[in-house]
N, C-alpha and C positions, 0 to 999 in steps of 0.2 A: 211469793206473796206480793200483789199488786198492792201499791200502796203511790198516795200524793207524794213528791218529792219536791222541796223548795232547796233548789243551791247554798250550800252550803260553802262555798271558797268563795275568796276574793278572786280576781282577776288577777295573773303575775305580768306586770308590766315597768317600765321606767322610758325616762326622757330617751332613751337611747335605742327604744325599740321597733323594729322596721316592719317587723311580720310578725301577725295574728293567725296561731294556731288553736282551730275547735272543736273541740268535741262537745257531744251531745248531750250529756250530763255525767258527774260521776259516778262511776258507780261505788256499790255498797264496802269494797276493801276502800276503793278512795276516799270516799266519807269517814271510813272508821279510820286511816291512818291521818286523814284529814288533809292528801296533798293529792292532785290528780295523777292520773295513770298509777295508781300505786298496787292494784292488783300482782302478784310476784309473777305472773306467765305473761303480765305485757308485755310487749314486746319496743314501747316508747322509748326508753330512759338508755336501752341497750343503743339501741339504730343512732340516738342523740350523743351517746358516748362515743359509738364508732365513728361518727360523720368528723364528729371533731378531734376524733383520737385520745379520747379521754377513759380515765378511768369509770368503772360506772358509780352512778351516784346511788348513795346507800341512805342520805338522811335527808328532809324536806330540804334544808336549810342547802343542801348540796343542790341541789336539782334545780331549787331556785337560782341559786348562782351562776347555774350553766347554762340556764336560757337568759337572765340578764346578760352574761357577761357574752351573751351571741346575739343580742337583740332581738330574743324571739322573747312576746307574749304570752299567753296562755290564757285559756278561760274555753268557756263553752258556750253552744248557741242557745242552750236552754236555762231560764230562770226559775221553771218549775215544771212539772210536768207527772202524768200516773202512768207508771212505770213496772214493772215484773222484776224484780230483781236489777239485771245490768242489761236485760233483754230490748235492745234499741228499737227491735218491731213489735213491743207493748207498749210502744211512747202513744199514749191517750193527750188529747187537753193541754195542747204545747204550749206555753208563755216564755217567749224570747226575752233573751236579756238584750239590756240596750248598749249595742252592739256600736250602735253609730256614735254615739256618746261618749266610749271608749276612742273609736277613731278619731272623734273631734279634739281629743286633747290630746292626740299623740302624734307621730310622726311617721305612723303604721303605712307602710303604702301596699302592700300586700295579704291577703288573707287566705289562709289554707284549711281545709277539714279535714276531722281524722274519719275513715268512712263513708260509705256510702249514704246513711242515715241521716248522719251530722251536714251531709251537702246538699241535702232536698230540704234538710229542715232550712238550714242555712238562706238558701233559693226563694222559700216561700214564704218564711219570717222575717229576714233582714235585709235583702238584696235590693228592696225597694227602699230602705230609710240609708243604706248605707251608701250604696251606688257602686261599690268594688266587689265585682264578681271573682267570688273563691275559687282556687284552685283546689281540687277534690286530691285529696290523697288516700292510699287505704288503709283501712284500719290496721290498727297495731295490737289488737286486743286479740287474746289465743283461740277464740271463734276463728279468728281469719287465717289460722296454719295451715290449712287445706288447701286455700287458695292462693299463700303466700309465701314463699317460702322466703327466709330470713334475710338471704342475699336479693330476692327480687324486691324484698319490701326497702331495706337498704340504699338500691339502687332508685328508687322511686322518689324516696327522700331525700336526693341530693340537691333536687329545686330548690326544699327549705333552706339548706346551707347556701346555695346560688344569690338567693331573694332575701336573707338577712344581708348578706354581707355586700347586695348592692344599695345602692343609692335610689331605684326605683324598681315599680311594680314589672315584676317578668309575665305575668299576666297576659 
C-alpha cells in the first residue's frame, strides 16, 4: 500500500556523539515497534553487537544505550515522504529533515548512510546545507542478503567503529 509517511522517531543522539548514521525512513515494523531498524531480518543491531562484542540488543531502551554509549547517532534523511511499504525505490515527494541543524548542536564530525537510496537521497537533499559529505555504507536490511553476505557487510562497518571512536571525520 503506498501511502504519505511523516517520521515518526526522534533523532537518537547526546553531547557525546561523533557519527551520524542514516537511513531513509522507517519502515512499517520500525514504526509499529517504534524504534528504527526493528524489522527481526535486519541485519543492523547484529553487525552493532558484533563490532563492539556485545550481546545483541532485545529492547529500544538497549539499543539506545549502545549507540550513546559508542557515540553513534541515529536518525534518517527523510522527514516525510510517499512510500510502498519499506520499498526505498517507491520513495515519491521526499522532505528532508533538518540534518544540518542536528550537526549544528552536536559534535557529529562524520556522517554515514544505510544504503544505496539513503546516500542519493542524503546527496541531493542535505549535502548542500550540511557541507559533510556521507560515507555510503550498505544496507542492513534483508533485501540486501544477495548481495551481502553477513561477514562482508560486517567488514564494511568497521569505518563506523573506526569514525566514532576518533576524534575526526575519516572522510
Amino acid at each position: 500500500m503506498t501511502e504519505r509517511i511523516v517520521h515518526p522517531l526522534e533523532p537518537v543522539y547526546d553531547e557525546n556523539s561523533r557519527v551520524l548514521v542514516l537511513g531513509t525512513m522507517p519502515s512499517p515494523k520500525s514504526r509499529e515497534y517504534g524504534f528504527y531498524y526493528s524489522h527481526p531480518q535486519n541485519r543492523f543491531w547484529r553487525i552493532l553487537a558484533d563490532l563492539y562484542e556485545l550481546s545483541l540488543p532485545k529492547t529500544n531502551d538497549e539499543k539506545r544505550a549502545i549507540l550513546l554509549s559508542h557515540r553513534i547517532a541515529l536518525w534518517d534523511v527523510l522527514k516525510s515522504c510517499v512510500i510502498e511499504g519499506a520499498d526505498d525505490g517507491s520513495i515519491r515527494e521526499p522532505v528532508p529533515n533538518d540534518i544540518a541543524a542536528l550537526l549544528a548542536r552536536t559534535r557529529i564530525h562524520t556522517v554515514f548512510t544505510t544504503g544505496s537510496k539513503a546516500a542519493a537521497l542524503y546527496r541531493r537533499l542535505c549535502l548542500k546545507d550540511t557541507g559533510i559529505a556521507a560515507v555510503a555504507l550498505p544496507s542492513t536490511s534483508p533485501a540486501n542478503c544477495r548481495f551481502y553476505s553477513y561477514e562482508k557487510l560486517l567488514d564494511a562497518y568497521r569505518i563506523l567503529r573506526a569514525a566514532a571512536e576518533s576524534s575526526r571525520t575519516l572522510s
